[in-house]
Backbone as ProteinMPNN parsed JSONL, in Angstrom:
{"seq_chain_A": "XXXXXXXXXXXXXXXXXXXXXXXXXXXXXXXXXXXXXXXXXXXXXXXXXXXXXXXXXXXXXXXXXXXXXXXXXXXXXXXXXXXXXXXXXXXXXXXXXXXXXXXXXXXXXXXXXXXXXXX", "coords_chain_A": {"N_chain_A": [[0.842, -1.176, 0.0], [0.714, 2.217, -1.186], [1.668, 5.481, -0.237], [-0.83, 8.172, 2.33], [-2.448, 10.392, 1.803], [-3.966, 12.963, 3.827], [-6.489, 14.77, 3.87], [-7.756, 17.274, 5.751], [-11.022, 18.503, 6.11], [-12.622, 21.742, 6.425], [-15.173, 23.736, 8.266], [-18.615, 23.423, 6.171], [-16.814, 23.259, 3.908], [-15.932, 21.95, 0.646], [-14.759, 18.898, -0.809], [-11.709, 19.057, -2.395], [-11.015, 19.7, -5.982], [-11.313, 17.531, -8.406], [-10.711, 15.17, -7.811], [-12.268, 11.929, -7.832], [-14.502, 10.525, -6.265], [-14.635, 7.811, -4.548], [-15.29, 5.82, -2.249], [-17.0, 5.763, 0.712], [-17.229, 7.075, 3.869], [-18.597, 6.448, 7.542], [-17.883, 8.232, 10.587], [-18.954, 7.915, 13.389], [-20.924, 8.991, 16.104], [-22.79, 8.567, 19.516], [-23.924, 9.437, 22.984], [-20.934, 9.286, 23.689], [-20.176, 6.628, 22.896], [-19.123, 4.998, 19.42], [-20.059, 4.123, 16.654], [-19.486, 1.133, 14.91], [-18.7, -1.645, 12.765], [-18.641, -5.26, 12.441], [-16.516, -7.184, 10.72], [-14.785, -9.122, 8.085], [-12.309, -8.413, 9.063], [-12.034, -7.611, 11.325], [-13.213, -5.019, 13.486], [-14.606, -2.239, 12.219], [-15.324, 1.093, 10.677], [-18.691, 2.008, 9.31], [-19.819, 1.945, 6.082], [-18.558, 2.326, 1.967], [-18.063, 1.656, -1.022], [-19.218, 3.459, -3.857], [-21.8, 4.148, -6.382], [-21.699, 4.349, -9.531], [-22.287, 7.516, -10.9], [-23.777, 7.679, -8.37], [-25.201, 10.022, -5.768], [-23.271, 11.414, -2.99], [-24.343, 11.447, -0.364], [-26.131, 10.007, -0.381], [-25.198, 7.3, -1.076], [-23.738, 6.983, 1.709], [-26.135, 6.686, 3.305], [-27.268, 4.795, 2.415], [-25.21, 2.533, 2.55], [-24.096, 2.783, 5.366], [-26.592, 1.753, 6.464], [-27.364, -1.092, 5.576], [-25.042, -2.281, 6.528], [-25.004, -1.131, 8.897], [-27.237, -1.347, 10.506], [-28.127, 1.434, 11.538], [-29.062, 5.072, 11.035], [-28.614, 8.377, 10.32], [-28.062, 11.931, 11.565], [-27.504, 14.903, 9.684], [-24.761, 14.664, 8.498], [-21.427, 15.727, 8.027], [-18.724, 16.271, 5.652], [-15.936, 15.265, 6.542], [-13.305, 14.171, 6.173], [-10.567, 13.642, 3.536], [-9.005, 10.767, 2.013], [-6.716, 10.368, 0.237], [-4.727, 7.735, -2.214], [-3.154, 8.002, -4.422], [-3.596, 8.157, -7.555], [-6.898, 8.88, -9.248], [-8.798, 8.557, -7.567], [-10.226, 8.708, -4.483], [-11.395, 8.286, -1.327], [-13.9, 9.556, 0.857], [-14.581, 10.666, 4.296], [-16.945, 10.904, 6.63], [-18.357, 12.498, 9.337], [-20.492, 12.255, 12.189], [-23.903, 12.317, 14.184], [-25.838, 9.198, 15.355], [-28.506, 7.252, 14.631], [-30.858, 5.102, 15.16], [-32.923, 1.847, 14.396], [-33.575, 0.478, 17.403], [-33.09, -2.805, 17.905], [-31.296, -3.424, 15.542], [-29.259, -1.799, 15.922], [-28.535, -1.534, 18.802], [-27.136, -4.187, 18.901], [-24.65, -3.979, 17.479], [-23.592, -1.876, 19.032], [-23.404, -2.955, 21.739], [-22.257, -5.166, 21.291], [-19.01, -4.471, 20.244], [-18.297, -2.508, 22.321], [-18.311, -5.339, 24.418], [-16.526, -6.616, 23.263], [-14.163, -4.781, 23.535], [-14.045, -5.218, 26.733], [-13.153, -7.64, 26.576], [-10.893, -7.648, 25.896], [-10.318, -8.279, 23.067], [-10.034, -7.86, 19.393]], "CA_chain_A": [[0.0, 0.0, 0.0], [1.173, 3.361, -1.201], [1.354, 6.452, 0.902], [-2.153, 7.76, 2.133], [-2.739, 11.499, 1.932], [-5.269, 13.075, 4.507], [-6.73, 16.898, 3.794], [-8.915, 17.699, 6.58], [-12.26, 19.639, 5.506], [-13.044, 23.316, 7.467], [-16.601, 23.158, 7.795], [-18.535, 23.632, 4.815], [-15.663, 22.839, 2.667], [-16.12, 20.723, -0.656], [-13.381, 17.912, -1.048], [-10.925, 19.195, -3.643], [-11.657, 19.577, -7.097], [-10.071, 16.646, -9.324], [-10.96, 13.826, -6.869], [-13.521, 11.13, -7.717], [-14.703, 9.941, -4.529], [-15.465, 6.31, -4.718], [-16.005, 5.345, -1.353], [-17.457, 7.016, 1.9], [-17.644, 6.347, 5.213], [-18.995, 7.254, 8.296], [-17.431, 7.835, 11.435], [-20.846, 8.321, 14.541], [-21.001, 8.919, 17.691], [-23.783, 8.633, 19.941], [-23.735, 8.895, 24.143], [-20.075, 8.492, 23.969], [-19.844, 5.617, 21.534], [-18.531, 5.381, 18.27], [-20.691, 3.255, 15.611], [-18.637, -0.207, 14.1], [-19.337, -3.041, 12.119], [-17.519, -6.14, 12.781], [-16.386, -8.017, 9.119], [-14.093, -10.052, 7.888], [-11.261, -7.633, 8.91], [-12.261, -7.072, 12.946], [-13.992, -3.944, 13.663], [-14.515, -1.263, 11.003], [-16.116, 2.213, 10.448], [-19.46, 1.469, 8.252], [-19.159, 2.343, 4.747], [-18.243, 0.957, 0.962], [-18.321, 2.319, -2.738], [-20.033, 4.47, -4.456], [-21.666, 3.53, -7.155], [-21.532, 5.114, -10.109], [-23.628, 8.806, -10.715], [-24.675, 8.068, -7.041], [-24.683, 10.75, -5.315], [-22.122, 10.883, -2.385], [-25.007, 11.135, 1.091], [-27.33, 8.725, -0.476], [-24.394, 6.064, -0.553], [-23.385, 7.243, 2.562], [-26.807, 6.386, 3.753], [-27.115, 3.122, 2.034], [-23.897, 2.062, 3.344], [-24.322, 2.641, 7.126], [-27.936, 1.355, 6.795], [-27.002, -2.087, 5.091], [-23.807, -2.533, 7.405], [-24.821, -1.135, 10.616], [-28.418, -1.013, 10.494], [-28.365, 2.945, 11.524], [-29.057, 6.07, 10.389], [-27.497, 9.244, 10.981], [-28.383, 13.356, 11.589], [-26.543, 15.966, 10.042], [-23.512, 14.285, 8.421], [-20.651, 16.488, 7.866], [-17.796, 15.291, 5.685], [-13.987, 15.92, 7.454], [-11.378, 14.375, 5.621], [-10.115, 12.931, 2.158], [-7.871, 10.328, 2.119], [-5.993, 10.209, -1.112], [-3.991, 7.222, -2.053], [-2.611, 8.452, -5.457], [-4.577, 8.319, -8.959], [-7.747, 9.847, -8.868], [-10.029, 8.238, -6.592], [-10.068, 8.716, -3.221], [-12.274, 8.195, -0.055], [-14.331, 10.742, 1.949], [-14.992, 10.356, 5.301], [-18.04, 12.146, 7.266], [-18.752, 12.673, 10.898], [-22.505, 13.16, 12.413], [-24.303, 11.489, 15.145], [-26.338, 8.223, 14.673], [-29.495, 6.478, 15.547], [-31.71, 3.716, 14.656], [-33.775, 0.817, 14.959], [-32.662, 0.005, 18.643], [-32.829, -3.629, 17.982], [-30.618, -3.406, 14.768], [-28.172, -0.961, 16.337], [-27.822, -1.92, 19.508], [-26.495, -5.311, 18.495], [-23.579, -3.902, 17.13], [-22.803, -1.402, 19.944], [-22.752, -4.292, 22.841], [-20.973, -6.384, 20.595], [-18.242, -3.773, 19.987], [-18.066, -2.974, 24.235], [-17.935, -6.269, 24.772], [-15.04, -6.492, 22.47], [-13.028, -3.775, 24.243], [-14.014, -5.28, 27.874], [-12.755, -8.45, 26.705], [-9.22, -7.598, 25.445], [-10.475, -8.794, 21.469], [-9.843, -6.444, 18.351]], "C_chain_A": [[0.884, 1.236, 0.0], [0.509, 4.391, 0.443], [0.041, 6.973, 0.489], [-1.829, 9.397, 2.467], [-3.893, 12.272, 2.646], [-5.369, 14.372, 4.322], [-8.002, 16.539, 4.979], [-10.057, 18.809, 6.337], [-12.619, 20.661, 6.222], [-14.788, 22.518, 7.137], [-16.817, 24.001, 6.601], [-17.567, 23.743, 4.237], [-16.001, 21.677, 1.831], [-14.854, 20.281, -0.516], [-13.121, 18.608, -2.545], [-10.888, 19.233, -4.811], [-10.44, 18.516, -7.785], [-9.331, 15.322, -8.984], [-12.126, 12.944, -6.975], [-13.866, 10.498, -6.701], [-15.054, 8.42, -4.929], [-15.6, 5.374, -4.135], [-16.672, 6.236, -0.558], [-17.559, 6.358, 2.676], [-17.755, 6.853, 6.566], [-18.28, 7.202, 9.897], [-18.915, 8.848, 12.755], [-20.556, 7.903, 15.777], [-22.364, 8.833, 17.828], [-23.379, 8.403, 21.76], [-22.528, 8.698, 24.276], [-19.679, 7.183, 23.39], [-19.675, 5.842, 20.238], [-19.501, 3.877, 17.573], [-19.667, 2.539, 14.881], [-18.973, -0.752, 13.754], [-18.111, -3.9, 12.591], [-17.496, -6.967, 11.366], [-15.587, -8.488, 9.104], [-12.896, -9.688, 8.82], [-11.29, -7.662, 10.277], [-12.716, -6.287, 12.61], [-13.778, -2.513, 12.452], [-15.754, -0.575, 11.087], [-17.178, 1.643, 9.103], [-19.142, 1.905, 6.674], [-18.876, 1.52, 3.263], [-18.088, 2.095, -0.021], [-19.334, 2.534, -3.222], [-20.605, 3.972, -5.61], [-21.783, 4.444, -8.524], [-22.6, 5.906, -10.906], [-23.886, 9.057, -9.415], [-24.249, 9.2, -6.417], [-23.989, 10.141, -3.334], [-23.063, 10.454, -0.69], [-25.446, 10.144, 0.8], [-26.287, 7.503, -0.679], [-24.017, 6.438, 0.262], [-24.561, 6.725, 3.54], [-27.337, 5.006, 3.424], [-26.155, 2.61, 3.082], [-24.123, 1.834, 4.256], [-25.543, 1.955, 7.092], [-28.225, -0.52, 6.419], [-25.867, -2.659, 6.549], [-24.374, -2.589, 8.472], [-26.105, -1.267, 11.274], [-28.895, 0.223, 11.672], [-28.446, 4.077, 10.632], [-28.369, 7.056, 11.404], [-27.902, 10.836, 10.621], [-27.06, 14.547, 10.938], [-24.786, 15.972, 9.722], [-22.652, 15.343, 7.66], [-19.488, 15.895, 7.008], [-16.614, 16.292, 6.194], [-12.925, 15.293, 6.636], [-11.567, 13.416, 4.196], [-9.409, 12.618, 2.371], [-7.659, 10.023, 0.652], [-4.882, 9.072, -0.949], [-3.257, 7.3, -3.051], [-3.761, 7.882, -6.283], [-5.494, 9.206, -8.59], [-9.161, 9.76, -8.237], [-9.802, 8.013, -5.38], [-11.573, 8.431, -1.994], [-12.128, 9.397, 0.561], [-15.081, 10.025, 2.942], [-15.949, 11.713, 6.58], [-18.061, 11.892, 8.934], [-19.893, 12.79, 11.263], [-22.56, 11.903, 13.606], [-24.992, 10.705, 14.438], [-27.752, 7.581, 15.463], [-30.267, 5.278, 14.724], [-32.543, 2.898, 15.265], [-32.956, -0.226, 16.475], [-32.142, -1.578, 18.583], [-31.704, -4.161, 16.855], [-29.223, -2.895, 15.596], [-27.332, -0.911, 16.939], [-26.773, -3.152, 19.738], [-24.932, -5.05, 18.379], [-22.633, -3.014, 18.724], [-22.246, -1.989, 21.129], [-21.773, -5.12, 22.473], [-19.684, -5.662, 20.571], [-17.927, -3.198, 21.515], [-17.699, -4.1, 24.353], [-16.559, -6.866, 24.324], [-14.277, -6.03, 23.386], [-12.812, -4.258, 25.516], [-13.396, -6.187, 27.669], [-10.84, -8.392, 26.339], [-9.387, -7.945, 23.792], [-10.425, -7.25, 20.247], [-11.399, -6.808, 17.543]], "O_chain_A": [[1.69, 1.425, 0.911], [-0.279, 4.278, 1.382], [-0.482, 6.804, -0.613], [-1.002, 9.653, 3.343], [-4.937, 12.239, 1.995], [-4.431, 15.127, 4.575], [-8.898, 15.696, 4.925], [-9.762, 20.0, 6.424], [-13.286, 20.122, 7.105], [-15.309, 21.623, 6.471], [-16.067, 24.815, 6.061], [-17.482, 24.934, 3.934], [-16.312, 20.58, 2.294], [-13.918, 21.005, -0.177], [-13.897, 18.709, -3.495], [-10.447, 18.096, -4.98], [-9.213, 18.599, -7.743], [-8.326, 14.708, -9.339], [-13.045, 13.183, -6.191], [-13.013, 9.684, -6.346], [-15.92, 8.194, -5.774], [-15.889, 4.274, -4.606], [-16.95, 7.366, -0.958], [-17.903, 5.18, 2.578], [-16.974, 7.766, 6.835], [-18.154, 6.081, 10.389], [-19.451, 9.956, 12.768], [-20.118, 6.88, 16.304], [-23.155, 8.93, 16.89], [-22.674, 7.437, 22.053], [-22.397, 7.785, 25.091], [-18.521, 6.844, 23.635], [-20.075, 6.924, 19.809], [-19.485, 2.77, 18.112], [-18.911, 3.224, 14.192], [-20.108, -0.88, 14.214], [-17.009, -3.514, 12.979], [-18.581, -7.385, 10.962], [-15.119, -8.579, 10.239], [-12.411, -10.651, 9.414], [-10.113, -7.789, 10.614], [-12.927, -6.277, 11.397], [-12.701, -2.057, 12.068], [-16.853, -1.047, 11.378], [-16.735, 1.03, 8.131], [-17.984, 2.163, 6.347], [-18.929, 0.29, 3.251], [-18.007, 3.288, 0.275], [-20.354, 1.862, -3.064], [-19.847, 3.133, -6.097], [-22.058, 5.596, -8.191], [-23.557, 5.371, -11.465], [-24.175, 10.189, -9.025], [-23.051, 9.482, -6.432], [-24.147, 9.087, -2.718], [-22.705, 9.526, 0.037], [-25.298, 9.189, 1.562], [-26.831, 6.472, -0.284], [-22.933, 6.59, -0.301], [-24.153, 6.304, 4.622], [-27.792, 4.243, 4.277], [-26.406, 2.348, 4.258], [-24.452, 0.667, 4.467], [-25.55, 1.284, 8.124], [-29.158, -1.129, 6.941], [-26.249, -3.456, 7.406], [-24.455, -3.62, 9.138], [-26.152, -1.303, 12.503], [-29.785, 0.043, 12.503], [-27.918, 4.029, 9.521], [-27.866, 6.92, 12.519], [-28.077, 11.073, 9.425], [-26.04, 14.908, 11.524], [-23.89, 16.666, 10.203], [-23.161, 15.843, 6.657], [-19.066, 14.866, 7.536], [-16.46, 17.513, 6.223], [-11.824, 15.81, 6.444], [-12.513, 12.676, 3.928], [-8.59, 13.348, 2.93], [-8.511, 9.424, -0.005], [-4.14, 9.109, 0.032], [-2.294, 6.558, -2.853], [-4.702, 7.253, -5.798], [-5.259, 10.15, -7.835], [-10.173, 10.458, -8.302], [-9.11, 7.03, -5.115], [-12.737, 8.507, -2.385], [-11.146, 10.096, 0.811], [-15.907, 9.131, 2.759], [-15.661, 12.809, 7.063], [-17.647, 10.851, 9.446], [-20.542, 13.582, 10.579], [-21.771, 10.997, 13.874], [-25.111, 10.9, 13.228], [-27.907, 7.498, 16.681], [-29.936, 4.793, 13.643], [-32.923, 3.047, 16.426], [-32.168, -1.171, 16.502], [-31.033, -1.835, 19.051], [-31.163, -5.236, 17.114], [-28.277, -3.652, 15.811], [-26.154, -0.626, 16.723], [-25.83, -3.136, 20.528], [-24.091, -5.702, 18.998], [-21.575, -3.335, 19.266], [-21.117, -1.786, 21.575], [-20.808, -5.622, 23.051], [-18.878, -6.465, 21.041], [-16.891, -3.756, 21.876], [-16.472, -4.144, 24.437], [-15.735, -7.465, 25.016], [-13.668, -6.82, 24.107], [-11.674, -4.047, 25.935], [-12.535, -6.186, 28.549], [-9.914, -9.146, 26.636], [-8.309, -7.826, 23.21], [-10.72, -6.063, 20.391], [-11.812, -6.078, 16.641]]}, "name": "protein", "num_of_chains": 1, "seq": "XXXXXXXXXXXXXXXXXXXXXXXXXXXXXXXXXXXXXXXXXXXXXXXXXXXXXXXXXXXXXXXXXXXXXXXXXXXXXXXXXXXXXXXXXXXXXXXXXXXXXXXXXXXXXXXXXXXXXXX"}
């Protein structure tokens, strides 16, 4: 893996002109917790690829809603990570909520993780 370039976004700031975005992903709080999925990989921010035309919230809201089964208020994006060529990943911030029985699943599971010593 090449080197990974991070621009951090002011608010309202558009990501960079001359960057195809072609993932997204969300990083959510709620109460002091941070929203994870657990996948092949161990624990991971929700998220995926874009698909193509889509626009960039509405896979942003797919994504988390497939993965984590939450939604989310108010998402902001904060940073571009560039890995060279011309597609990069944007990553948003916002709080999160959902169908408690979807949601919470993941957040106990992801505590329970941390209490246990497991990645």
């Amino acid at each position: 893996m090449g080197d990974v370039r991070i621009h951090l976004l002011q608010a309202n700031e558009e990501p960079p002109v001359g960057h195809e975005i072609s993932a997204v992903f969300l990083v959510a709080f709620r109460g002091g917790r941070m929203l994870a999925v657990r996948n092949e990989r161990g624990w991971d921010l929700p998220g995926g690829h874009v698909e193509p035309g889509e626009d960039l919230m509405i896979a942003l809201r797919r994504e988390v809603r497939e993965e984590a089964g939450a939604m989310f208020n108010n998402a902001t994006a904060y940073a571009l990570l560039c890995t060279g060529g011309s597609q990069s990943t944007l990553v948003f911030i916002a709080s999160y909520h959902g169908d408690k029985n979807d949601v919470r699943a993941v957040i106990l599971a992801a505590k329970d993780a941390v209490r246990r010593g497991r990645s």
